[in-house]
C-alpha positions in Angstrom: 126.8 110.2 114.4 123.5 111.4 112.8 119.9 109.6 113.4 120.2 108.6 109.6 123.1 106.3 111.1 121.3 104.8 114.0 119.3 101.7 114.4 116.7 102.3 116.9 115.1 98.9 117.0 115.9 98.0 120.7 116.5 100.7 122.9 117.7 100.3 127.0 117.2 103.2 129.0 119.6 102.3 132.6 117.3 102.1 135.9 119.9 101.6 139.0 116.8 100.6 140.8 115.7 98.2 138.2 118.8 96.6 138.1 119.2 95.6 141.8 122.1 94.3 143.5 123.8 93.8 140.0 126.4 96.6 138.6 124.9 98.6 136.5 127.5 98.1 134.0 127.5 95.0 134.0 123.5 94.9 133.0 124.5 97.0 130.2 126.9 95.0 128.9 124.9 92.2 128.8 122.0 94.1 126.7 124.6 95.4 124.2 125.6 91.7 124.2 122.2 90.5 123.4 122.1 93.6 120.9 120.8 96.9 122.1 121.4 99.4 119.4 120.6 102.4 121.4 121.5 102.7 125.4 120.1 106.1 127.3 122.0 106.8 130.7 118.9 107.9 133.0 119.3 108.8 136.5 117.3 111.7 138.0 118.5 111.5 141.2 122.7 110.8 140.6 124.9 114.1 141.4 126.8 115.4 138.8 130.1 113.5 139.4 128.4 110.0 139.6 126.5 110.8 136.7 129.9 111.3 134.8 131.1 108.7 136.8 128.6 106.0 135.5 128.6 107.4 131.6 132.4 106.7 131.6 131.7 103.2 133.1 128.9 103.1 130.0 130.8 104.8 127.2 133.6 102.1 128.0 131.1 99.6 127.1 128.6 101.5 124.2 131.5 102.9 122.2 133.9 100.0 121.4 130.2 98.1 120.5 129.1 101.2 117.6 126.1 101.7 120.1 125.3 105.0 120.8 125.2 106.6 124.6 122.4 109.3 125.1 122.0 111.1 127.9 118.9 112.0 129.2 118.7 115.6 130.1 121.7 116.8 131.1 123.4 118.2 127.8 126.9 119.5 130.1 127.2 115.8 131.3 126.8 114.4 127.7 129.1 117.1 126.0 131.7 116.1 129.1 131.1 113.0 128.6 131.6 113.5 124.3 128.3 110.7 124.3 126.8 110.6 120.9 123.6 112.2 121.8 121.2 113.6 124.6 117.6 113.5 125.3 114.9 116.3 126.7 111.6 115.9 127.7 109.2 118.6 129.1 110.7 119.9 132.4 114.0 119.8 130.6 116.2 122.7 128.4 114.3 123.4 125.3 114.8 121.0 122.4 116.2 124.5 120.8 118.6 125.5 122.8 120.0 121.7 123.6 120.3 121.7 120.0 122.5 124.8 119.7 124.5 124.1 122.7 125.3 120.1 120.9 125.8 121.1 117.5 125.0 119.9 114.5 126.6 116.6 114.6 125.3 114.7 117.8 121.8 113.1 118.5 119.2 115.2 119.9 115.6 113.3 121.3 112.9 115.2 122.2 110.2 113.3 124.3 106.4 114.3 122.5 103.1 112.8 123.8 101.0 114.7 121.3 100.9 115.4 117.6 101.6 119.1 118.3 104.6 118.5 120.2 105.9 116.1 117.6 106.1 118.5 114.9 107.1 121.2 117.7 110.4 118.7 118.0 111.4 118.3 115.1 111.3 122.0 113.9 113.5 122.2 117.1 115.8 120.1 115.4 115.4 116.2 116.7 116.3 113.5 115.4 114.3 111.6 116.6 111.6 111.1 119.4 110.5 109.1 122.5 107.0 108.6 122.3 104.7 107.5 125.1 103.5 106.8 127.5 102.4 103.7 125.4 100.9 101.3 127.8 101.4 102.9 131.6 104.5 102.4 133.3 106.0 102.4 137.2 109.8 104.0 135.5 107.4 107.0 135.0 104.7 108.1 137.8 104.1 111.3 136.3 103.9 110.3 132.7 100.1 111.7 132.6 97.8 108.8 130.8 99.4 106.5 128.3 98.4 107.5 124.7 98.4 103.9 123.5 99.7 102.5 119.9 96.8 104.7 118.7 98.4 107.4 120.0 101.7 106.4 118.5 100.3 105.4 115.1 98.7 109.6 114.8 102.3 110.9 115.6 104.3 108.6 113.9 102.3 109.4 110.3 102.4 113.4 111.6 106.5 113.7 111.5 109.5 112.4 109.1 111.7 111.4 111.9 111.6 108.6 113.6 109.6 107.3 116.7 110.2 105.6 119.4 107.7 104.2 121.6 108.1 104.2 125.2 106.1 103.3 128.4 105.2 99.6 130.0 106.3 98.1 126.5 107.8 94.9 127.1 108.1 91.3 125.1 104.4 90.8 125.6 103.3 94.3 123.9 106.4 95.2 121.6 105.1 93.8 118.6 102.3 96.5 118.5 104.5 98.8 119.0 106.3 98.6 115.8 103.3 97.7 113.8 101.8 101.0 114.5 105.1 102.5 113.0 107.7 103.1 115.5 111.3 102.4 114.3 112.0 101.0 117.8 110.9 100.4 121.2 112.7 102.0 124.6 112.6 99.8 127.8 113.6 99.9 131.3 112.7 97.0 133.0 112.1 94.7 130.6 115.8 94.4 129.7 117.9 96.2 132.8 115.4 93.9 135.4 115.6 91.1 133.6 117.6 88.5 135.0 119.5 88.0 132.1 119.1 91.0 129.9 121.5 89.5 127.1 118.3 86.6 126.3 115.8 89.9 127.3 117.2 91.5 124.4 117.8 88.7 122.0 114.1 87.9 122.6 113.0 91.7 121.9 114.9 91.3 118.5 113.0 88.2 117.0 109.4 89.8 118.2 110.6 92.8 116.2 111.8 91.5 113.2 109.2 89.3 113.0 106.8 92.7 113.5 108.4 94.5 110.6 107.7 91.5 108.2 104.7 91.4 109.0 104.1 95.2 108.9 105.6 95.0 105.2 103.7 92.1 104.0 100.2 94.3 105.6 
Protein backbone atom coordinates (compact mmCIF):
# COMPACT_ATOMS: atom_id res chain seq x y z
CA UNK A 1 0.00 0.00 0.00
CA UNK A 2 1.23 3.31 -1.62
CA UNK A 3 0.05 7.02 -0.47
CA UNK A 4 -1.76 7.05 -3.91
CA UNK A 5 -3.98 4.33 -2.18
CA UNK A 6 -4.64 6.05 1.14
CA UNK A 7 -7.33 8.34 2.30
CA UNK A 8 -5.84 10.66 4.76
CA UNK A 9 -9.00 12.60 5.68
CA UNK A 10 -9.18 11.64 9.45
CA UNK A 11 -6.12 10.57 10.94
CA UNK A 12 -5.86 9.04 14.98
CA UNK A 13 -2.56 9.04 16.31
CA UNK A 14 -2.92 6.56 19.89
CA UNK A 15 -2.16 8.59 23.27
CA UNK A 16 -2.31 5.77 26.26
CA UNK A 17 -2.56 8.80 28.39
CA UNK A 18 -5.34 10.42 26.41
CA UNK A 19 -7.26 7.48 26.50
CA UNK A 20 -7.54 6.87 30.29
CA UNK A 21 -8.77 4.07 32.06
CA UNK A 22 -10.17 2.65 28.71
CA UNK A 23 -8.02 -0.06 26.59
CA UNK A 24 -6.38 1.32 24.13
CA UNK A 25 -7.73 -0.95 21.67
CA UNK A 26 -10.75 -0.59 22.35
CA UNK A 27 -10.54 3.38 21.60
CA UNK A 28 -9.18 2.39 18.44
CA UNK A 29 -11.70 0.37 17.40
CA UNK A 30 -14.20 2.66 18.03
CA UNK A 31 -12.47 5.48 15.80
CA UNK A 32 -11.98 2.95 12.89
CA UNK A 33 -15.75 2.38 13.70
CA UNK A 34 -16.63 5.95 13.31
CA UNK A 35 -14.16 5.89 10.17
CA UNK A 36 -10.50 6.79 10.71
CA UNK A 37 -8.72 6.13 7.57
CA UNK A 38 -5.33 6.43 8.91
CA UNK A 39 -4.30 5.17 12.65
CA UNK A 40 -0.48 6.02 13.85
CA UNK A 41 0.68 3.80 16.94
CA UNK A 42 2.65 6.60 19.09
CA UNK A 43 4.22 5.77 22.31
CA UNK A 44 7.60 7.33 23.19
CA UNK A 45 7.90 5.93 26.34
CA UNK A 46 6.61 1.92 25.61
CA UNK A 47 9.66 -0.74 25.61
CA UNK A 48 10.22 -2.53 22.66
CA UNK A 49 8.05 -5.67 23.47
CA UNK A 50 4.92 -3.57 24.51
CA UNK A 51 5.35 -1.61 21.64
CA UNK A 52 4.98 -4.79 19.54
CA UNK A 53 2.71 -5.90 21.99
CA UNK A 54 0.15 -3.07 21.39
CA UNK A 55 0.65 -2.86 17.35
CA UNK A 56 -0.44 -6.56 17.27
CA UNK A 57 -3.45 -5.57 19.49
CA UNK A 58 -3.82 -2.61 16.67
CA UNK A 59 -3.08 -4.44 13.42
CA UNK A 60 -5.86 -6.98 14.66
CA UNK A 61 -8.16 -4.11 14.43
CA UNK A 62 -6.62 -1.63 11.34
CA UNK A 63 -5.96 -4.47 8.96
CA UNK A 64 -9.27 -6.52 8.69
CA UNK A 65 -10.85 -2.58 8.38
CA UNK A 66 -8.35 -1.53 4.96
CA UNK A 67 -6.97 1.10 7.51
CA UNK A 68 -3.52 1.50 7.42
CA UNK A 69 -1.18 1.17 10.84
CA UNK A 70 1.88 3.58 10.91
CA UNK A 71 4.27 3.53 13.22
CA UNK A 72 5.87 6.40 14.46
CA UNK A 73 9.57 6.19 14.63
CA UNK A 74 10.50 2.97 15.17
CA UNK A 75 10.97 1.41 11.52
CA UNK A 76 12.28 -2.34 13.34
CA UNK A 77 8.96 -2.40 15.22
CA UNK A 78 6.85 -1.53 12.03
CA UNK A 79 8.91 -3.93 9.73
CA UNK A 80 8.21 -6.62 12.78
CA UNK A 81 5.21 -5.75 12.97
CA UNK A 82 4.74 -5.90 8.68
CA UNK A 83 2.42 -2.38 9.52
CA UNK A 84 1.75 -0.57 6.31
CA UNK A 85 3.88 2.35 6.99
CA UNK A 86 6.11 4.32 9.50
CA UNK A 87 6.63 7.87 10.40
CA UNK A 88 10.01 10.14 11.38
CA UNK A 89 10.18 13.35 12.59
CA UNK A 90 13.35 15.37 13.52
CA UNK A 91 15.15 13.48 16.36
CA UNK A 92 14.25 10.32 14.41
CA UNK A 93 16.34 8.06 11.57
CA UNK A 94 16.61 10.11 8.52
CA UNK A 95 13.66 10.10 6.11
CA UNK A 96 16.58 8.49 3.71
CA UNK A 97 17.67 5.84 5.37
CA UNK A 98 13.92 4.78 6.86
CA UNK A 99 13.17 4.80 3.38
CA UNK A 100 15.79 2.30 2.30
CA UNK A 101 15.50 0.09 5.27
CA UNK A 102 11.16 -0.08 4.33
CA UNK A 103 11.37 -0.41 0.70
CA UNK A 104 9.71 0.77 -1.91
CA UNK A 105 6.27 -0.48 -1.11
CA UNK A 106 5.32 0.74 2.45
CA UNK A 107 4.27 4.36 3.64
CA UNK A 108 6.93 6.51 4.73
CA UNK A 109 5.80 10.23 6.67
CA UNK A 110 8.21 12.62 7.35
CA UNK A 111 7.14 15.29 9.94
CA UNK A 112 8.18 19.08 8.20
CA UNK A 113 7.36 22.42 9.97
CA UNK A 114 9.00 24.54 7.17
CA UNK A 115 8.93 24.89 3.47
CA UNK A 116 12.53 23.68 3.29
CA UNK A 117 12.02 20.67 5.09
CA UNK A 118 8.93 19.84 2.99
CA UNK A 119 10.75 19.62 -0.14
CA UNK A 120 13.83 18.11 1.93
CA UNK A 121 11.01 15.06 2.61
CA UNK A 122 9.86 14.36 -0.24
CA UNK A 123 13.26 14.11 -2.16
CA UNK A 124 13.87 11.67 0.78
CA UNK A 125 11.14 9.76 -0.57
CA UNK A 126 7.70 10.46 1.56
CA UNK A 127 4.74 9.99 0.84
CA UNK A 128 3.36 12.08 2.58
CA UNK A 129 3.83 14.58 5.50
CA UNK A 130 2.61 15.66 9.05
CA UNK A 131 2.50 19.13 9.15
CA UNK A 132 2.37 21.34 12.21
CA UNK A 133 2.29 22.36 14.82
CA UNK A 134 -1.03 24.01 13.54
CA UNK A 135 -2.69 25.53 16.45
CA UNK A 136 -0.37 24.57 19.75
CA UNK A 137 -0.83 21.43 21.39
CA UNK A 138 -0.22 19.59 25.05
CA UNK A 139 0.51 15.86 22.91
CA UNK A 140 3.56 17.88 21.85
CA UNK A 141 5.60 20.26 24.51
CA UNK A 142 8.45 20.60 22.40
CA UNK A 143 6.76 21.23 19.13
CA UNK A 144 8.50 24.83 18.94
CA UNK A 145 5.68 27.54 17.92
CA UNK A 146 2.74 26.45 15.89
CA UNK A 147 3.06 27.55 12.18
CA UNK A 148 -0.72 28.14 11.82
CA UNK A 149 -2.99 27.27 8.59
CA UNK A 150 -0.74 29.93 7.01
CA UNK A 151 1.95 27.97 7.61
CA UNK A 152 0.27 24.94 6.20
CA UNK A 153 -1.28 26.66 3.25
CA UNK A 154 2.96 27.87 2.11
CA UNK A 155 3.92 24.06 2.37
CA UNK A 156 1.09 22.54 1.08
CA UNK A 157 1.43 24.70 -2.42
CA UNK A 158 5.49 24.02 -2.06
CA UNK A 159 5.24 19.96 -2.45
CA UNK A 160 3.19 17.35 -4.63
CA UNK A 161 2.52 15.04 -1.88
CA UNK A 162 0.12 15.34 0.40
CA UNK A 163 -0.20 17.15 3.79
CA UNK A 164 -1.40 16.56 6.80
CA UNK A 165 -1.96 19.01 9.35
CA UNK A 166 -1.26 18.32 12.85
CA UNK A 167 -1.25 20.11 16.33
CA UNK A 168 -4.33 21.30 18.71
CA UNK A 169 -6.71 20.59 15.59
CA UNK A 170 -9.87 19.47 16.73
CA UNK A 171 -13.83 19.72 15.56
CA UNK A 172 -13.75 23.39 16.37
CA UNK A 173 -10.57 24.26 14.06
CA UNK A 174 -10.52 21.24 11.39
CA UNK A 175 -12.39 22.95 8.86
CA UNK A 176 -9.45 25.41 8.37
CA UNK A 177 -7.40 22.95 8.17
CA UNK A 178 -8.43 21.41 5.04
CA UNK A 179 -9.39 24.64 3.41
CA UNK A 180 -5.87 25.71 3.52
CA UNK A 181 -5.05 22.41 1.54
CA UNK A 182 -4.34 19.56 3.73
CA UNK A 183 -5.68 16.15 2.45
CA UNK A 184 -6.40 15.33 6.16
CA UNK A 185 -6.16 16.22 9.70
CA UNK A 186 -4.11 13.98 12.55
CA UNK A 187 -5.57 14.07 16.10
CA UNK A 188 -4.84 12.86 19.50
CA UNK A 189 -7.22 13.92 21.77
CA UNK A 190 -9.81 14.91 20.01
CA UNK A 191 -10.79 11.40 18.99
CA UNK A 192 -8.67 8.82 21.48
CA UNK A 193 -9.97 11.33 24.63
CA UNK A 194 -13.11 11.64 23.48
CA UNK A 195 -15.64 9.80 25.31
CA UNK A 196 -16.90 8.19 22.46
CA UNK A 197 -14.40 8.41 19.70
CA UNK A 198 -16.74 6.49 17.22
CA UNK A 199 -19.36 9.99 17.22
CA UNK A 200 -15.68 12.00 17.63
CA UNK A 201 -14.86 10.70 14.34
CA UNK A 202 -18.14 10.66 12.54
CA UNK A 203 -18.32 14.27 13.56
CA UNK A 204 -14.65 15.03 12.07
CA UNK A 205 -15.98 13.45 8.81
CA UNK A 206 -19.11 15.86 8.11
CA UNK A 207 -16.82 19.11 9.14
CA UNK A 208 -14.46 17.73 6.44
CA UNK A 209 -16.58 16.92 3.71
CA UNK A 210 -18.37 19.75 4.11
CA UNK A 211 -14.75 21.77 4.02
CA UNK A 212 -13.73 20.19 0.72
CA UNK A 213 -17.08 21.45 -0.94
CA UNK A 214 -16.68 24.35 0.02
CA UNK A 215 -12.94 24.49 -0.85
CA UNK A 216 -14.04 23.36 -4.49
CA UNK A 217 -16.84 25.65 -4.88
CA UNK A 218 -13.97 28.76 -3.68
Amino acid sequence: MRQCDVDWSVYVITDRGAAGERPLSEVVRAAVAGGATVVQLRDKRATTRDLIEQGRALHGITRPAGVPLIVNDRVDVALALRAEGVHVGDEDMPAVLARALIGPERILGVSAGTVRDARQAEADGADYLGVGDIYGTPSKPDAGSPIGVEGLREIAEAVSIPVVGIGGIDADNAAAVIAAGAAGVAVISAVIGAPDPKQAVRRLWDIIRQARLSRADG
